[in-house]
C-alpha positions in Angstrom: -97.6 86.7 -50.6 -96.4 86.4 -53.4 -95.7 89.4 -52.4 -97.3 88.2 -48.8 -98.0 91.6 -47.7 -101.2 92.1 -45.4 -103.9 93.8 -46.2 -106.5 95.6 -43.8 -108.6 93.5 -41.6 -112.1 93.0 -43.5 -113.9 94.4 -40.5 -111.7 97.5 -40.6 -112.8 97.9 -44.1 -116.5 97.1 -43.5 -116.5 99.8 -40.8 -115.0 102.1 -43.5 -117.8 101.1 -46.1 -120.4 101.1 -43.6 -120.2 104.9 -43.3 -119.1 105.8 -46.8 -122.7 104.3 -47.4 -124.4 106.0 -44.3 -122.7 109.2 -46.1 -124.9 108.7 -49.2 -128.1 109.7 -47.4 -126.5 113.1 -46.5 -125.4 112.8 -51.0 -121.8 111.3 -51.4 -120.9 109.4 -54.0 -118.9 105.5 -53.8 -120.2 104.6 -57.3 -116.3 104.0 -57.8 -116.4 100.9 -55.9 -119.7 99.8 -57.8 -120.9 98.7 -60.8 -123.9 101.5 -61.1 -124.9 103.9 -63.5 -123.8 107.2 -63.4 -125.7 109.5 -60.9 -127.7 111.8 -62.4 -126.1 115.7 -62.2 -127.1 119.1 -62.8 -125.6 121.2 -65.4 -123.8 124.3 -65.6 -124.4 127.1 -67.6 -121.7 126.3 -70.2 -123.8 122.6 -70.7 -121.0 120.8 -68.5 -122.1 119.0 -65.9 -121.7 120.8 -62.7 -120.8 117.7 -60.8 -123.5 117.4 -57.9 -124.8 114.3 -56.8 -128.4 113.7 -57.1 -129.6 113.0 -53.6 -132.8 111.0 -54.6 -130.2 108.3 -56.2 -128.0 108.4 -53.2 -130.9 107.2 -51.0 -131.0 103.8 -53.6 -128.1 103.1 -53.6 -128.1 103.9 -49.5 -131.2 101.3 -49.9 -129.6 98.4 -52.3 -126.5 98.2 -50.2 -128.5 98.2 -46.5 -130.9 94.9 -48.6 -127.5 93.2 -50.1 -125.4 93.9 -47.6 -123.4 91.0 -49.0 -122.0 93.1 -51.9 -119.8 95.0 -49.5 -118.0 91.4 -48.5 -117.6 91.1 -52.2 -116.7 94.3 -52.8 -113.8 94.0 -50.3 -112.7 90.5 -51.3 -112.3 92.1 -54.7 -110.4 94.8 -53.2 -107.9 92.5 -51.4 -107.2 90.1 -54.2 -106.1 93.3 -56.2 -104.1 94.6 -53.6 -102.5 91.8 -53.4 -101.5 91.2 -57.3 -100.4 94.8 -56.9 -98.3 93.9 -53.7 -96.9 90.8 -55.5 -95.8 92.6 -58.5 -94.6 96.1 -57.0 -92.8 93.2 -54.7 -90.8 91.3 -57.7 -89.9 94.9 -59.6 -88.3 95.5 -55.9 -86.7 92.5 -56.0 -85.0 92.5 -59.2 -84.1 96.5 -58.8 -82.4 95.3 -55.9 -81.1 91.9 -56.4 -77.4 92.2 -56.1 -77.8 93.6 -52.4 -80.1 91.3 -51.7 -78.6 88.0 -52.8 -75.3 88.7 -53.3 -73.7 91.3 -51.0 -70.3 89.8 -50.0 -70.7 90.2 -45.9 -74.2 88.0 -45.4 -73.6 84.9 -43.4 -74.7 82.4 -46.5 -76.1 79.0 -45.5 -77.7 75.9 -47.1 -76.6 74.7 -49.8 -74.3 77.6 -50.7 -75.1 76.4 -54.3 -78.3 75.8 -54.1 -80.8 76.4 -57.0 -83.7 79.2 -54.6 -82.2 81.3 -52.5 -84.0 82.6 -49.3 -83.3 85.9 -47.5 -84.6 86.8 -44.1 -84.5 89.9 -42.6 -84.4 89.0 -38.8 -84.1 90.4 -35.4 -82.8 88.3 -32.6 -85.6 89.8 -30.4 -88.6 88.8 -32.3 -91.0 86.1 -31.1 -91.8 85.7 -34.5 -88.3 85.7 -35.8 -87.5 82.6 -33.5 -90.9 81.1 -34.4 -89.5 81.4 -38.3 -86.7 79.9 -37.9 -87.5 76.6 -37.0 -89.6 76.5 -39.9 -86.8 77.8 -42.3 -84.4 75.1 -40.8 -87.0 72.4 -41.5 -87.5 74.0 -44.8 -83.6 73.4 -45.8 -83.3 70.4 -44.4 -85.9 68.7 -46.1 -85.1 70.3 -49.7 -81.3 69.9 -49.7 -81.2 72.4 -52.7 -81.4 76.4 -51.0 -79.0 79.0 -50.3 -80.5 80.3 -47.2 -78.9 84.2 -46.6 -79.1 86.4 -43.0 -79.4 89.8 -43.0 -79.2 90.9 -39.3 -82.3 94.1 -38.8 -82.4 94.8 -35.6 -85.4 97.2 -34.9 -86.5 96.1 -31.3 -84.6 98.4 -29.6 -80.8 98.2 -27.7 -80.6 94.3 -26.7 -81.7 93.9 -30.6 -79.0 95.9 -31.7 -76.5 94.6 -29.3 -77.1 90.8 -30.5 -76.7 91.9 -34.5 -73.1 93.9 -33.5 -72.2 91.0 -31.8 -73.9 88.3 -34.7 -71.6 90.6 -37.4 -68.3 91.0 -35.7 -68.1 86.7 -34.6 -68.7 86.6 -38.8 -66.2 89.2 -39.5 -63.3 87.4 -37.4 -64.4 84.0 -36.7 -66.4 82.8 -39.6 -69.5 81.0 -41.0 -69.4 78.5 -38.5 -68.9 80.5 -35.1 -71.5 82.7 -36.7 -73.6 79.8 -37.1 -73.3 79.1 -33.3 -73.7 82.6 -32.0 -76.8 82.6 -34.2 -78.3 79.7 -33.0 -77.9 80.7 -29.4 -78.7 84.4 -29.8 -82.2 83.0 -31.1 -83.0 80.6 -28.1 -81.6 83.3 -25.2 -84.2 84.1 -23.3 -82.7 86.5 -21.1 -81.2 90.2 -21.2 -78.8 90.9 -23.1 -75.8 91.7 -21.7 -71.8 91.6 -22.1 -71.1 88.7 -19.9 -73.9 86.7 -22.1 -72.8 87.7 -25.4 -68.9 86.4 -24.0 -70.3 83.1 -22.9 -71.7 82.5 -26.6 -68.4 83.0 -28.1 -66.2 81.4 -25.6 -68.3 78.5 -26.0 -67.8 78.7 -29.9 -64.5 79.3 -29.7 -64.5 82.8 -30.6 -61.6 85.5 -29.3 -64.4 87.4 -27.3 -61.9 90.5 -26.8 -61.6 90.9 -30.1 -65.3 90.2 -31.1 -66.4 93.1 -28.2 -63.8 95.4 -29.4 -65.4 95.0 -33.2 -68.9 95.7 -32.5 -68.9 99.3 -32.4 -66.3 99.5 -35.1 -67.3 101.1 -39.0 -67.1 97.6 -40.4 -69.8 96.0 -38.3 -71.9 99.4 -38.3 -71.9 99.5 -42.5 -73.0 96.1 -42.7 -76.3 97.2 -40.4 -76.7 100.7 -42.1 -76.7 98.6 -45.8 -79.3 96.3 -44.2 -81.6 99.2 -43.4 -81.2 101.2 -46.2 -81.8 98.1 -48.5 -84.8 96.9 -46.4 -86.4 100.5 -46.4 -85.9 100.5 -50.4 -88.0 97.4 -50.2 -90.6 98.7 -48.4 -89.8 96.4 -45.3 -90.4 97.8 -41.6 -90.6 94.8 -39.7 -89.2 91.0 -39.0 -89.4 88.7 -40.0 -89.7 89.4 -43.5 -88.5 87.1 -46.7 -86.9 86.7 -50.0 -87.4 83.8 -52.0 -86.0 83.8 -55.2 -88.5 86.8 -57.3 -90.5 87.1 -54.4 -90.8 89.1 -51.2 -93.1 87.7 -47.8 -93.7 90.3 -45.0 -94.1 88.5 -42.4 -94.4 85.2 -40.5 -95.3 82.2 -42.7 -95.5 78.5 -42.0 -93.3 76.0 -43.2 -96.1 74.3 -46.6 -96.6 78.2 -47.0 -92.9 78.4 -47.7 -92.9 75.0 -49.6 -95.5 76.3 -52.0 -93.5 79.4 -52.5 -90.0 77.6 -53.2 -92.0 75.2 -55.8 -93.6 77.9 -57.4 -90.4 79.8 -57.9 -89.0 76.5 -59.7 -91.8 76.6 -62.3 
């Protein structure tokens, strides 16, 4: 988010905290995460300190933390904000290290306003709730701006009826262009069945598509380098699962609604 990448549920982390602190009465130390003095230690023989924790100030801080408990919610809403400006710059160095396969790799279907001012990547797989949930948003999104480049990158990780709809997504581009793939696209994303041969044939005799040809191109090396580059490029980015997003500088894991997006685009135009 800017880098929208989640961060662990606050009751998962208060769990965590909750026994870090129940560790202090047996003497461990989380003055890290706190602003408290130094414990007191014992010192070594050569006069360094020998790096013990003194249990009598363990049981304060045990005390202060079971009274306030509300420092631990501020202690993790700290916690997530920086994790998140770390996310959302570790995202944009990503980004820019990457930006030629990302926005500019000669084989993505490229919609939109091919000349648009923001471009939007998403990483997608034909399977995923989520994925078809997105889209609808991202359609809205370029329909009511009129100014994005909106680019595909087919990541199929959902197993063999994933990987059989992004073959047969890639070859209709390869042979039958932007439009056909436009149409395969569309209906790979509202099937709600299996997918099989005789439904992937019916998508592209109904866009017009030689289906022979199409079949006989999934399982060739130029379809299968176009997934491999989209793998290798979304584990460089640290992505693992769909959908996930590139807008302009920065990268969204995940699903996000369409004023979510909005803000994003606007903020990327200064």
């Amino acid at each position: 988010m800017s880098s929208f990448t989640p961060v662990a549920p606050k009751r998962l982390l208060t769990s965590f905290i909750a026994i870090a602190v129940v560790a202090l009465g047996a003497g461990a130390w989380i003055g890290s995460s706190f602003d408290a003095p130094a414990p007191s230690q014992g010192v070594a023989t050569d006069g360094t300190p020998s790096g013990k924790v003194d249990p009598v100030f363990g049981e304060q801080v045990r005390a202060y933390l079971m009274e306030n408990p509300q420092v631990l919610v501020e202690a993790i809403n700290v916690l997530e904000t920086r994790q998140q400006v770390a996310d959302a710059q570790n995202g944009r160095v990503l980004v820019e290290t990457n930006s030629e396969a990302i926005f500019d790799d000669g084989v993505s279907w490229v919609g939109g306003n091919p000349e648009g001012d923001i471009t939007v990547v998403e990483f997608l797989d034909y399977r995923c709730s989520y994925c078809r949930k997105a889209i609808e948003e991202v359609d809205q999104l370029i329909a009511k701006d009129g100014n994005i480049r909106f680019v595909i990158k087919e990541f199929p990780i959902l197993g063999q009826d994933s990987e059989l709809s992004a073959r047969f997504a890639i070859a209709v581009h390869q042979i039958a262009g932007d439009q056909a793939y436009k149409e395969v696209h569309d209906a790979l994303m509202n099937l709600r069945g299996t997918v099989t041969l005789e439904s992937l044939s019916k998508m592209s005799d109904a866009a017009g598509v030689d289906t022979d040809a199409v079949i006989a191109r999934m399982n060739e090396e130029q379809v299968s380098s176009v997934l491999r580059n989209n793998r290798q490029l979304a584990e460089r980015l640290q992505i693992s699962g769909t959908p996930a997003f590139v807008i302009g500088g920065d990268m969204i894991k995940g699903y996000v609604p369409l004023e979510a997006l909005e803000e994003v685009v606007a903020a990327e135009r200064g």
